[in-house]
N, C-alpha and C positions, 0 to 999 in steps of 0.2 A: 080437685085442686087441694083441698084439706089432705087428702092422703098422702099427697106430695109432699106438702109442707113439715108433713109428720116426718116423712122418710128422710127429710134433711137435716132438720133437727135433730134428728137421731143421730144420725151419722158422724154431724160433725160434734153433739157430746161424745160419743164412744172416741173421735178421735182425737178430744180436747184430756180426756179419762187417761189413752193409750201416752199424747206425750206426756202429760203430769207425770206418769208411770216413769216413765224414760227421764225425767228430769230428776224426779225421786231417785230411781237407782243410783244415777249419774254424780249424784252429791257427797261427800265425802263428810261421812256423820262419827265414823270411828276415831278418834285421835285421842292424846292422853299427851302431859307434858310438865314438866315441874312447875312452869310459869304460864300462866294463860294470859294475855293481856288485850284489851279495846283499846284503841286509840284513834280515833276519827282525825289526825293527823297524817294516821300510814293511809290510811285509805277506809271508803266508808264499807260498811261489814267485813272489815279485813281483820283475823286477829292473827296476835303474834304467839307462836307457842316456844318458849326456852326450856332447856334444859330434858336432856332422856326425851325426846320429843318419841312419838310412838302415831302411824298412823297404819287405817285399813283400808282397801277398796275393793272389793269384791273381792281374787284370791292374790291380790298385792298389798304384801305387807313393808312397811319402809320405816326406819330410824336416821333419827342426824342429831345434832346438836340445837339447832335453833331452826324456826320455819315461819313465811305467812301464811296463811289459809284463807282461801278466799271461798264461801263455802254456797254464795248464790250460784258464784258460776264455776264450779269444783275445780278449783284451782291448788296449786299447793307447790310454795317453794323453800323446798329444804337446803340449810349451809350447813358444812363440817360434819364431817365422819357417816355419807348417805349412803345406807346396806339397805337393798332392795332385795326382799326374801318373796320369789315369786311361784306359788305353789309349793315349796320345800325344796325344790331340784336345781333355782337357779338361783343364783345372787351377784346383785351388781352393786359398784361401788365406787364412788364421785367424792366431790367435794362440793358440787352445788347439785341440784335438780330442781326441773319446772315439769310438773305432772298436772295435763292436763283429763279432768278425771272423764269429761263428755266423752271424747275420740282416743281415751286411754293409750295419749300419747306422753311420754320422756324426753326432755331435751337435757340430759347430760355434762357436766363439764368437769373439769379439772382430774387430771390422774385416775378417768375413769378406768373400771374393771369389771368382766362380765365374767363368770364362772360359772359352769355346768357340769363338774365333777369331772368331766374330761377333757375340756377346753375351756383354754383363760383368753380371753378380747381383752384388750388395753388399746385407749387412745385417747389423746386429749378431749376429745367430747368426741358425745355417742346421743343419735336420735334412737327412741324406742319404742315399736309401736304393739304394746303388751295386747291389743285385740288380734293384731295379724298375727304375733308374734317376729314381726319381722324389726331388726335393730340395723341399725349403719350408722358409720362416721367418715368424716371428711379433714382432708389437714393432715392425714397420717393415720396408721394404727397397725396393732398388729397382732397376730394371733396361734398360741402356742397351745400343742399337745405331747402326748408323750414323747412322740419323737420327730416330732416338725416343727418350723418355726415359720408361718408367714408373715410379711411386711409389704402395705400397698398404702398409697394417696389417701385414696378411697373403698370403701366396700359395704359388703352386705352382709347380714347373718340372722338365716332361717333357722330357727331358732328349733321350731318341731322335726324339723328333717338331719338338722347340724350341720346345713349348706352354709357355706360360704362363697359370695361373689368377689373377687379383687379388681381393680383399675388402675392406672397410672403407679409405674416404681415397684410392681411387684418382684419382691424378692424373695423364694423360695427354699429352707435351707432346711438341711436334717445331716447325719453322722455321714451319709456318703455322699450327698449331694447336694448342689447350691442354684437354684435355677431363679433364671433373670429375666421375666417378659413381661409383656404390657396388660392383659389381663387375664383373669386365670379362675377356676371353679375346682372347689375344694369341699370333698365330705370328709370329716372329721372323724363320724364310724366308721366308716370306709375305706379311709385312707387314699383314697383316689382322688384328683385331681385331672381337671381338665385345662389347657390354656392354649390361647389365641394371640397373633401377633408375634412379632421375631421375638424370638428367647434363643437364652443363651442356658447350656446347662455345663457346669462344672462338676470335673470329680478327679479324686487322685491320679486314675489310670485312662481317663478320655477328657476330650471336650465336644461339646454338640453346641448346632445351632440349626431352627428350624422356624417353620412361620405360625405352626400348630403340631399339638401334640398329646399325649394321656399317658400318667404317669400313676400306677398302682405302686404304693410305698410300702406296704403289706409284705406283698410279692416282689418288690423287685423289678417291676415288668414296665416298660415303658416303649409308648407307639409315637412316633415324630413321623409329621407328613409336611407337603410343602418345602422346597428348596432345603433339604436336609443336608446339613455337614458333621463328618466326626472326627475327629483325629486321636487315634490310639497309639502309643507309641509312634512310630518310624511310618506310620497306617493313616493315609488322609482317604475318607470315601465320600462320596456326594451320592444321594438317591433322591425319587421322588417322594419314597417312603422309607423307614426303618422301623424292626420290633428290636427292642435289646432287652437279653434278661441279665441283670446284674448278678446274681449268685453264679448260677451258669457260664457267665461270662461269654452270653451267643448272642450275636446279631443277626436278626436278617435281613437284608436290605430289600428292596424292588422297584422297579421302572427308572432306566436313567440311569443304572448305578456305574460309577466309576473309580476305582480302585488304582490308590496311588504309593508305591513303595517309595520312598524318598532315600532311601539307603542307596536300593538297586537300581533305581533313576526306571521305573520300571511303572506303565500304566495297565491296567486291564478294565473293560469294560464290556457289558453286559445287561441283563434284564433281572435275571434274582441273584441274590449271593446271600453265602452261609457262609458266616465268619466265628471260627473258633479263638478269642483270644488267648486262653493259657494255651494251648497249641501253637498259636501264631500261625493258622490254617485257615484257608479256607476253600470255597468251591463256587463258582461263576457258572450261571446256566444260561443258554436262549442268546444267541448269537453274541460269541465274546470275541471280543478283539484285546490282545496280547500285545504290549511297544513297548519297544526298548528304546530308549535314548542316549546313543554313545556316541562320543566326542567322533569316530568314522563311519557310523553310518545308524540310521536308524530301524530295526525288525518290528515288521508289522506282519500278526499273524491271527487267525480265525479259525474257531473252532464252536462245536455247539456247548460244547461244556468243559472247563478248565479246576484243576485240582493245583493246590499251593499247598506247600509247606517249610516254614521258615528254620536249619538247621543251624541252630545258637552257635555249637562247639565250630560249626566249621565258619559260623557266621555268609551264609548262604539261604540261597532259596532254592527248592526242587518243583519244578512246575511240570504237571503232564495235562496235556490237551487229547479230547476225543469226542466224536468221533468228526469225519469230514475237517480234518486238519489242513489248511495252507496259508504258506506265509513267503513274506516279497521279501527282499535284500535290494538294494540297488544291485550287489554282485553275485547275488544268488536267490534263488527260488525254488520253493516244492512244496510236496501235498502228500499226505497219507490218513491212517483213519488212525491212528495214535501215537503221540510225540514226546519227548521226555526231554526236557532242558533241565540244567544243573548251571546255574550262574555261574559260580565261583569256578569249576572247572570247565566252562566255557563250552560244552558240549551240549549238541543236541542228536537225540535218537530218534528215527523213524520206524514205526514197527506199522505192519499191514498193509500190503502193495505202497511201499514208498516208491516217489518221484523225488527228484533234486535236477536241476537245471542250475547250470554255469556256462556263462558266454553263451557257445554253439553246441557245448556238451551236455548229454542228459543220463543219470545216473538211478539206472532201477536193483533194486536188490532185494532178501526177503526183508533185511534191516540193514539200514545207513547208519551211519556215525559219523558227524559232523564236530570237528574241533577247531575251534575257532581260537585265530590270536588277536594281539591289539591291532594291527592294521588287516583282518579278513579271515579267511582261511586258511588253517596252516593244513592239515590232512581228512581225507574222509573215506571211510571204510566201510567196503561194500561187503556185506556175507549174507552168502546162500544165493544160492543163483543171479550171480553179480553180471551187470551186463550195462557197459557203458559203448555213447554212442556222441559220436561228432557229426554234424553234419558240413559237409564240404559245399553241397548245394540243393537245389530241389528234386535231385533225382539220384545224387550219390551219398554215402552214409558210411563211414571208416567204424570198427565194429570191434569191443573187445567184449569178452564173457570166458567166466572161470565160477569155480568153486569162492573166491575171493579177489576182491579189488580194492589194493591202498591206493589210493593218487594223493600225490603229493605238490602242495603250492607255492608257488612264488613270488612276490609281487603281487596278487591275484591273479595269475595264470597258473593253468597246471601244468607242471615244470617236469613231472615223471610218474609213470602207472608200473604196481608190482604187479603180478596176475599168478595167483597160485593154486592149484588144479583144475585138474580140466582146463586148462585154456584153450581159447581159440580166438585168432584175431582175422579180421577181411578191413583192407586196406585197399585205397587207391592214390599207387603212386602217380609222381606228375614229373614229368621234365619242363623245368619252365611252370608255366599256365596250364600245360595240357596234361591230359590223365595219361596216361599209357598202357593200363590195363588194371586187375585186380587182383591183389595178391591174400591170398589165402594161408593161413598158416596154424596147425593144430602144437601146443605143447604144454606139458605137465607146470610149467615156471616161464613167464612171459617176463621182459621189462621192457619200458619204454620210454625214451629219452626225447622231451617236444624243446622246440624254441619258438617263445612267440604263440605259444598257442597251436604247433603245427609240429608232425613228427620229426622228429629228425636222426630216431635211432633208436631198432627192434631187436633186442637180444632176446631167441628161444633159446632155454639153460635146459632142461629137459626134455630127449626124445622128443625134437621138435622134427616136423614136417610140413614142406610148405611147399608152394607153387604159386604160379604166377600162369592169369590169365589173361587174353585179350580182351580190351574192352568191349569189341565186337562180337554181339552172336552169345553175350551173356542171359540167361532163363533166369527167370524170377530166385529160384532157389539159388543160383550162385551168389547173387547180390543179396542175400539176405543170410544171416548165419538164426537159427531155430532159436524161436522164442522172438523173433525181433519185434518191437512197436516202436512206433516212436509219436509221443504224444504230445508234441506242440503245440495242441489245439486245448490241452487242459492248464496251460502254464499261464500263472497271474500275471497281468500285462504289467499292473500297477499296484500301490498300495492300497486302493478302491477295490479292486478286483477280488484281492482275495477272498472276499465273502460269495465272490461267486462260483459256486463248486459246479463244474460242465463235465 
């Protein structure tokens, strides 16, 4: 029981020894001042120090003009002109401070300044806690380096790392840019910055808005994720994600992205996209969809990956789509494995087993050429084994192929077909309603004159030969002139459709 007794006794001296220790450091015995004064008035063991006031605390060195000290329980509060020299590296500077010396904390006020040879804090009052070294203020503040300037409610500042936390009003700004969101994380060596919450980013040549985002000021380089907008010139994009590099002047978008010409009245959308600004370029991968919006009719078209490029001098854009190309028209339809529009000259080319469907007509060539006016189609040119086909019903097929085929439109009907080399046409005239047989005809120079949609007049100008046969007791080969298909079953029903390539 004695041994016991001994062991606690013990104990609790060693642990009366350990705080005395801690109370001792904790006190604040360094100080120096022109005026020293007692007064059992201000408070009892408070003294007052005026003039050059000079105090030390472990490696916190502080000056002001006038100060209390309260030195039982290491208190100390300095007024006018307060430079806190902490280690040599940092200095802060108030017009009042309450330093409390046990939990080596700072409470801050007036026109305070914190500076670390790289970064200057300003803000009406500033807590500081010189053990964690972690400082904050509230009410406002803000904080400048070489070439950024932040402004938030509230924040924070890790003082051994040079982090900073912001809250509420933060306002981001430096020589290119100006960013607006609700809270945000800032390394100071670094230059990097993290922030959360909708922001807004400003700069001479875009604007952004996003709900999170990382912004290297270093480099340039900025990641926005969550409901992402930008507007670049004439260039509105929405994604789920963007990278943009500012020097470069590239963006990449991804997930979601939607692409808006506001000039061209023109949308594309897609999964990635590379956007070159000084180009005014860019390129769309992973199921794009390409519309147009014009006052007669709207093109919706799909492809796996689409190229842009915007031509200043002509003030146009040239877009090619590839591969698995197809696009709807209310008045036209077709599909190939790569497509070339030209806005401003209103044309679109098909290169790679192209298709074209019009009305009951279907238009194969090695390459089409589509020229479009303000109300539709005015002409489209068929070269290289050109071979256009009507169909009359489900088992008859009127049939032209040449070396070249211009059709020419009217109203949106095709109003006349030129056919020049090698031509060859298989026709089924009708008396009335009824067929009366099938007229075949070979010539170097074909025209033909429709009304309505229907022949009504075949001039062969070249070494034409032709004949006329019964409907009855016709072979596969008559009814069909070499090379025939006819591929109705791959035509997009709908604007929906096109994506479905059969």
């Amino acid at each position: 029981m004695k041994c016991w007794r001994k062991s606690i006794l013990l104990a609790v001296m060693l642990l009366t020894i350990s705080l005395s220790d801690k109370a001792q450091e904790a006190k604040i015995v360094d100080f120096t001042a022109d005026l020293i004064e007692y007064n059992e008035s201000i408070g009892k063991g408070i003294q007052r120090l005026i003039g050059n006031v000079w105090m030390k605390h472990k490696n916190l060195e502080l000056t002001c003009d006038s100060a209390y000290l309260d030195q039982a329980n290491s208190r100390f509060k300095g007024y006018s002109r307060v430079h806190i020299i902490k280690a040599d590296t940092l200095h802060v500077y108030s017009r009042h401070i309450d330093y409390n010396g046990r939990d080596e904390i700072s409470r801050l006020e007036g026109q305070v300044r914190m500076e670390n040879g790289v970064t200057s804090l300003k803000a009406p009052r500033l807590d500081y806690n010189m053990k964690e070294e972690i400082a904050w203020y509230y009410g406002g503040g803000q904080i400048i380096d070489s070439s950024n300037t932040v402004e938030s409610f509230w924040g924070y500042y890790f003082v051994d790392s040079d982090e900073f936390v912001f809250n509420e009003n933060v306002i981001f700004t430096n020589p290119d840019n100006t960013l607006v969101t609700d809270s945000m994380k800032y390394n100071s060596k670094t230059e990097q910055m993290w922030f959360d919450g909708p922001s807004q980013i400003f700069s001479d040549t875009n604007y952004i808005s996003c709900n999170r985002g990382f912004y290297d000021s270093r480099n340039r380089i900025s990641t926005f994720t969550s409901e992402v907008f930008m507007q670049a010139k004439e260039q509105l994009l929405w994604a789920d994600s963007l990278v943009y590099n500012q020097d470069d002047r590239f963006t990449e978008a991804f997930d979601h992205v939607k692409l808006q010409d506001t000039i061209e009245n023109v949308v594309i959308q897609g999964e990635r996209l590379f956007y070159d600004e000084d180009e005014n370029s860019f390129r769309m991968t992973e199921d794009v969809y390409f519309i147009t919006d014009t006052d007669n009719d709207s093109l919706f078209m799909y492809s796996d990956t689409l190229f842009s490029i915007r031509v200043e001098e002509r003030n146009t854009r040239k877009i090619q789509a590839y591969p698995r190309v197809q696009f709807f028209r209310e008045d036209i339809q077709g599909r190939c494995d790569s497509l070339g529009y030209v806005i401003a000259d209103s044309l679109i080319q098909l290169f790679k087993t192209p298709v074209v469907w019009k009305d009951n007509n279907q238009m194969t060539a090695d390459s089409i050429s589509i020229f479009l006016i303000d109300d539709g189609i005015g002409r489209m040119v068929l070269n290289g084994s050109a071979f256009l086909i009507t169909r009359e019903d489900s088992l008859y097929y009127n049939q032209i192929k040449g070396k070249k085929i211009i059709g020419y439109f009217s109203d949106g009907k095709l109003s006349h077909v030129d056919v020049t080399g090698n031509g060859e046409s298989l026709f089924y005239p009708k008396d009335g309603e009824e067929i009366i047989g099938l007229y075949k005809a070979v010539s170097s120079s074909i025209a033909i004159r429709l009304l309505d949609g229907k022949i009504n007049k075949i001039s062969f100008l070249i070494d034409p030969d032709s004949k006329l046969l019964p409907i009855k007791g016709l072979s596969h080969n008559d009814r069909f002139l070499e090379g025939f298909r006819w591929l109705g079953d791959k035509r997009p029903a709908d604007r929906q459709d096109v994506s479905n390539w059969k």
